[in-house]
N, C-alpha and C positions, 0 to 999 in steps of 0.2 A: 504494500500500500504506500501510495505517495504521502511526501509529509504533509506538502498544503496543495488541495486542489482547488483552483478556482474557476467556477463558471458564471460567466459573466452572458446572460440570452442580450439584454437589452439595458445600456443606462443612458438617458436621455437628459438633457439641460433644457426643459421646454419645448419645443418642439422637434429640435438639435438630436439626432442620435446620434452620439460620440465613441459609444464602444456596444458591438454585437457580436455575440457567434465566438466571444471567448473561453475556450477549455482549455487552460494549463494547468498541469503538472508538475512539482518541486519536489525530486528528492531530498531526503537529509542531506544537510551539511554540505549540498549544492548551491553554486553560485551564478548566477542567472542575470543577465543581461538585458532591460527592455529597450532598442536604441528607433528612431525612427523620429517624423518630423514634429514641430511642434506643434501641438495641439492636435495629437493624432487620436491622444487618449492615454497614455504611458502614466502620469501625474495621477490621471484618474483613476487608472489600475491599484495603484498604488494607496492610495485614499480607499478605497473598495474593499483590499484587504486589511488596512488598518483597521477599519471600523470606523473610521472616520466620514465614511458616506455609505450611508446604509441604503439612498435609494434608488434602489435599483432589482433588475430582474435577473436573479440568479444564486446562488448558493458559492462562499468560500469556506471550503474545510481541513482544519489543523488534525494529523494524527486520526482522521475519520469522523473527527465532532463539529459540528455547524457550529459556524461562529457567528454569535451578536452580538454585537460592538469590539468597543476597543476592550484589549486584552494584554494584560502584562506578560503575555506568552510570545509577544510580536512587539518590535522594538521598531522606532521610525525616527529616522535622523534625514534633517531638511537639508537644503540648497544652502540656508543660512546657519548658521548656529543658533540661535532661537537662545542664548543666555540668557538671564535675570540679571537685569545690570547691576540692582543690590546685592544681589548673594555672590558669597566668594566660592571658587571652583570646585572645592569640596562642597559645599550645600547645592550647587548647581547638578553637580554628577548625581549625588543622593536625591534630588527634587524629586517626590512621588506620590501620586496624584491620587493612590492609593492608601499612601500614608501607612505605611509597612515599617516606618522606624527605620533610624538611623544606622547607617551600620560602615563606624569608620575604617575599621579595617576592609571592608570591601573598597572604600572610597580608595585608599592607600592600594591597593591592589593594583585596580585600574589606571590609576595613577603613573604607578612603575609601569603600566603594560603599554601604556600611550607615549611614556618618553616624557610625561609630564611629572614626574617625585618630586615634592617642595615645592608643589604650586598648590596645596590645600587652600593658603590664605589669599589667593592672587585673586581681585576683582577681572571682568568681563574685560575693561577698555586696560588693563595691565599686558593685555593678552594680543600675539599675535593673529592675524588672520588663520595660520596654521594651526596655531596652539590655541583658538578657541574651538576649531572642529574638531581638532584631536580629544575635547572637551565636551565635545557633544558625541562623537562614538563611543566615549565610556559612559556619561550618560545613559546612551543606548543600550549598552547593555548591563549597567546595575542591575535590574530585575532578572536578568540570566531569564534573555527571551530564546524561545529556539528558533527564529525567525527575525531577521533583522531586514528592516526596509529602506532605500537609502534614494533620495531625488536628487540627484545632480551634488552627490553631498561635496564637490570638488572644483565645480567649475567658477568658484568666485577667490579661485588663492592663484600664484603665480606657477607658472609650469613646475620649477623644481622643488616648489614644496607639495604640488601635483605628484610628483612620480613619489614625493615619500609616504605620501599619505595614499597614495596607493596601494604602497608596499607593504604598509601597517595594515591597509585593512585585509588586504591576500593572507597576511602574518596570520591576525587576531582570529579569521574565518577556520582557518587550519585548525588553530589552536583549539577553540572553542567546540569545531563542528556544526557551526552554527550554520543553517540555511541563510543566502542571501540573496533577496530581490535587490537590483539595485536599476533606476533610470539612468543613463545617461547619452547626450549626444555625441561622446569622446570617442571612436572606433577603436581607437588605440588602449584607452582606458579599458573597455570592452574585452578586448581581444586577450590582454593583459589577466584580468581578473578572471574571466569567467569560464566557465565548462561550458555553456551553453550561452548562446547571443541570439535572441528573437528580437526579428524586426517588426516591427506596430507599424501600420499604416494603411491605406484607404479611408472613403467614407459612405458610411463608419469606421473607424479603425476597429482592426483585428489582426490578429497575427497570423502574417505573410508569410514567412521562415522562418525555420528552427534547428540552428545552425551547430553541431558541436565540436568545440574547442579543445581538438585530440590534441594532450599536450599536457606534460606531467607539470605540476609543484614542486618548489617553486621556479618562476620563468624569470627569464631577462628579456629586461628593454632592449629591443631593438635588434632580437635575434635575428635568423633568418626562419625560422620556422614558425615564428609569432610574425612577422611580416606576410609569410604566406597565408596564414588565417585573416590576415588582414586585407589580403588581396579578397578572400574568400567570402566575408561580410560585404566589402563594398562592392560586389557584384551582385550580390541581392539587394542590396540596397539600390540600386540603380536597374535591376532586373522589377523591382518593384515598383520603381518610380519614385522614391525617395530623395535622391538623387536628380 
């Protein structure tokens, strides 16, 4: 049985239907790619499994159990860092909406796991661009979600702290076994990260290809065999019209 299955028949924005005729599959501790144009539907995939947008026609299931709403079983790390600009980075990691208690030696864990040790006390604007996402992926996984969801968690930092924060989250996915959805427009990022790269597109968006990334852990940038898969996504991408 797959970890998380989502079908998605019909989600409409008004008269708008933006995503149809979606059936994916996640195995455990797989990392999964949604890449394709904007406003295909990808962001809203992603909100669907959160639990963050409930309306719509279709069933997403964790482990074989239908899910309503949001669940501390599924971790969602944005485009931005979403920080508290009063709490400092240890209260920002432990922030929980469930209110499950403090628990600093986790915070100190992740801490050390993100490259961030000795930034307990550091406020939001203390913090770099890198080092506040790196602050929102532990975050993310405080609650020790088996599903982590991630929307462009990368494209608003500068390329080389791009490829590190890259390399953290391929690390941390390993580590964990953690399943990951993640959006992004990056191919490269993509190709990088994932076992598997579906391309979202038409209208309504729906997934086009479903592409996988034969290719052991951990990869280098800039291989030649990660370029060939590279080659291998933007031919569907452009087979599909994406492009």
């Amino acid at each position: 049985m797959s970890q998380l299955h989502i079908q998605v028949a019909h989600k409409r924005y008004g008269a708008r239907t933006v995503l149809e005729g979606v059936n994916l599959r996640v195995e455990r501790g797989e990392i999964v790619s949604l890449i394709g144009a904007s406003g295909c539907g990808k962001s809203t995939l992603l909100r669907i499994v959160s639990g963050l947008d409930r309306d719509y026609q279709g069933v997403v299931q964790l482990d074989g159990r239908k899910l309503d709403g949001v669940t501390r079983e599924i971790g969602f790390i944005f485009q931005e860092p979403r920080l508290l600009p009063w709490l400092h980075v240890a209260d920002n990691i432990a922030f929980d909406i469930a209110h499950t208690g403090y628990n600093l030696t986790r915070v100190q864990e992740l801490l050390e796991e993100v490259d961030l040790a000795g930034y307990e006390q550091a406020l939001p604007k203390q913090l770099s661009g890198g080092q506040a996402q790196r602050v929102a992926i532990a975050r993310g996984l405080y609650s020790r979600p088996k599903v982590l969801l991630l929307d462009e968690p990368f494209s608003a930092v500068d390329a080389f702290t791009r490829i590190r924060l890259q390399n953290l989250l391929a690390r941390i996915a390993r580590d964990h076994g953690i399943t990951v959805l993640l959006v992004t427009h990056d191919v490269d990022e993509a190709v990088f990260l994932s076992d598997r790269v579906l391309v979202i597109g038409g209208t309504p968006g729906t997934v086009l290809s479903d592409l996988e990334i034969v290719l052991p852990h951990p990869r280098e940038h800039e291989s030649a065999d990660l370029l060939q898969q590279r080659g291998i996504v933007f031919e569907a991408l452009h087979t599909a019209h994406v492009l």
